[in-house]
N, C-alpha and C positions, 0 to 999 in steps of 0.2 A: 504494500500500500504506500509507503514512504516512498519509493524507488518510483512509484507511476507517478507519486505527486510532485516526484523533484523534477522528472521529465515536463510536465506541466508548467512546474515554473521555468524551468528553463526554456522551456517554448515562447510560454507569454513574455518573457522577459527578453529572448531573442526578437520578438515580433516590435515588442517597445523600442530597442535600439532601433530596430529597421526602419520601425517609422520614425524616429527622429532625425533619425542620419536622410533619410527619404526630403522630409521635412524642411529641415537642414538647406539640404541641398538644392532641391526644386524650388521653394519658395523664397528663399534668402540667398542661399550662394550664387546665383547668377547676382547682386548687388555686390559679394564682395569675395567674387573668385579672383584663384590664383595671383603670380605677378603681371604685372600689365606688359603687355607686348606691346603695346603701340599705344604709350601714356602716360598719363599717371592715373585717370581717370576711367580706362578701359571701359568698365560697364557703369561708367557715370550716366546721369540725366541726358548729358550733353550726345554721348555715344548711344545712346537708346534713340535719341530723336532721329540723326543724321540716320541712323537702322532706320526708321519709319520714314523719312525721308525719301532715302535710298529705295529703299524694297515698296512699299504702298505710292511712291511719288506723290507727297503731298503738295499742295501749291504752298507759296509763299502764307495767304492767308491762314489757311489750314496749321502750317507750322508753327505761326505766331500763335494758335488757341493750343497745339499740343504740347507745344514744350513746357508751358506753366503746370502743364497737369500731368506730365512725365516725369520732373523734378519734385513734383509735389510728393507721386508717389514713391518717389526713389528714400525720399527723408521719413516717409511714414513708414516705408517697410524698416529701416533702419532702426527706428527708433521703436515699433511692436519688436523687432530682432532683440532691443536692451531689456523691453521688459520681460520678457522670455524667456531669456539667457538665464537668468537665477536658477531660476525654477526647473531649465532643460538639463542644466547643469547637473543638479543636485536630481532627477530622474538617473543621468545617466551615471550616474558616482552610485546611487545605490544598486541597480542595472550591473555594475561591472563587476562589484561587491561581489555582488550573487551570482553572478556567471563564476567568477574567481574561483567560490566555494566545489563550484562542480569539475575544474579542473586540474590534472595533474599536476606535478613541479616544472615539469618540463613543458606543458603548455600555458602554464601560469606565467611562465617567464617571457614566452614569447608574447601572450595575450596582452601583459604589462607593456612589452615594444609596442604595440598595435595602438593600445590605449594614448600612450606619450605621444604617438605620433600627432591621433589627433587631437588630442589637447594643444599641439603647437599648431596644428597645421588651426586652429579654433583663435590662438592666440593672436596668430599672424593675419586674420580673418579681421580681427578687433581694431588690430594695427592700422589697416589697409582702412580702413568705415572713418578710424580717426583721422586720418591724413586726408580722408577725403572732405571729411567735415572743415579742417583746416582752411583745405583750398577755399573752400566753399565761404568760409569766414575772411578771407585774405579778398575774395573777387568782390 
């Protein structure tokens, strides 16, 4: 009975991760993926327009009403991303907890690598939203 119930949590608990990393990813990380190839601002407001620009061809007229409302939304997801963060945080710290518990030495040690990575790869995520708020205070 223990042995079915720990498979359980370990399910539900892998399904938790997946959706937050999912989460994560699809709804927030395209505002503040990787380093910039061609910027500082890569998937800034300003790069999301010139993409709607570019791709939909909008007129000039069109572009003056999208961009207030592209940058609009670029600082709202950012800032739902702050309030969030606590809370995703502290799901996936308990989350790893308890994954931890069900693995061996030897894959506990590699799981901890996997974990750190992304916690950096989260930190450098934070870094990038700052700098871009920066700019955004500097223009």
């Amino acid at each position: 009975m223990t042995s079915k119930r720990n498979r359980i949590v370990a399910v539900g608990l892998a399904v938790v991760v997946f959706l937050l990393g999912f989460v994560s990813g699809v709804g927030v990380g395209p505002l503040l993926m990787g380093p910039p190839r061609d910027g500082p601002n890569r998937h800034g407001p300003e790069k999301m327009l010139a993409r709607y620009q570019r791709e939909l061809g909008l007129s000039a007229e069109q572009s003056a009403k999208v961009g207030p409302i592209v940058e609009a939304r670029f600082w709202a997801m950012a800032e739902l991303f702050e309030t969030i963060d606590p809370k995703a945080e502290e799901i996936q710290r308990k989350a790893d907890q308890e994954l931890r518990g069900l693995l061996n030495p030897e894959q506990q040690k590699r799981f901890d690598e996997m974990t750190e990575r992304f916690r950096e790869r989260r930190a450098q995520k934070r870094q990038r939203l700052e700098q871009a708020r920066q700019a955004e205070l500097e223009r």
